[in-house]
N, C-alpha and C positions, 0 to 999 in steps of 0.2 A: 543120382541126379534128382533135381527137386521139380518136379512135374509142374507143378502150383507157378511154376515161374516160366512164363515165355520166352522171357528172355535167355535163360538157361538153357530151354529145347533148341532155340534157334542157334545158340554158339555150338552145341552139340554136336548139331545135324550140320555146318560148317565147318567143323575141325573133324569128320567124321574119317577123312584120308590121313592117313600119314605123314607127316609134316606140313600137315594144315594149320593155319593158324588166324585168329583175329582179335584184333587190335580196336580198343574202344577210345578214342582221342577223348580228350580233356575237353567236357562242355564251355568251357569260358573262351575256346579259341572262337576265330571268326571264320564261320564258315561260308560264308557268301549267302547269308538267309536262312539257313536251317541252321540250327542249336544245336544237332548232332551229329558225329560221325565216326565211321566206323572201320578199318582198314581187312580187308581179307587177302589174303596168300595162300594157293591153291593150284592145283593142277590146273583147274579151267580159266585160272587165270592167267596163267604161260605161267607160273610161280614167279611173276611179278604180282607188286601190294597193288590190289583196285580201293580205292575209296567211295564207300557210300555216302549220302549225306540224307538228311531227314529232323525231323521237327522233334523226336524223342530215337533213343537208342532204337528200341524196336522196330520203328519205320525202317531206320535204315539195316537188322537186320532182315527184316522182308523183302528189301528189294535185293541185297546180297542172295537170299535163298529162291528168290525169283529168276533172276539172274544165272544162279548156278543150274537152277531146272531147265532154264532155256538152252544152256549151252552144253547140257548135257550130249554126249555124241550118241548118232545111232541106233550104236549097238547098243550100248545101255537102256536104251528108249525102248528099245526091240525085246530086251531081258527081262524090263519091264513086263512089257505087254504080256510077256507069255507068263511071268511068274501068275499075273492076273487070273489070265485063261486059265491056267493052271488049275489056279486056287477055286475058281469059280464053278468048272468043269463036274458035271450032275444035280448041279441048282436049278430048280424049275427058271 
């Protein structure tokens, strides 16, 4: 993967599940004010397509990977937290 490229990290860290997937629509459609948009398919999203929309591709991968932090469940949140603590655990 090419680091140097945002937009690459962020489809990445998107299609990170198993039959994840995202879809970049064609800039010249009409998006109702933003010039671009983006479709994701995902677990948190019931594995129905949600559509972003934003001013350049990347906006609207942000608010996809905003979106999927939010709706992250729980437990996850919780595995988080401890992998944290975990890792942090004898640091002044």
């Amino acid at each position: 993967m090419n680091t140097d490229c945002p937009e690459c990290t962020a489809i990445a860290a998107l299609v990170a599940n198993e039959g994840a997937s995202v879809t970049i629509f064609c800039g010249a459609a009409d998006f109702g004010g933003s010039s671009s948009a983006i479709g994701v398919t995902d677990d948190w999203t019931g594995w129905e397509p949600r559509t972003f929309y934003g001013d350049e591709v990347l906006d609207c991968l942000h608010k996809a990977m905003a979106e999927k932090k939010a709706r992250a469940s729980p437990k996850v949140r919780r595995l988080a937290i401890v992998a944290v603590l975990d890792a942090t655990e004898g640091t002044p």
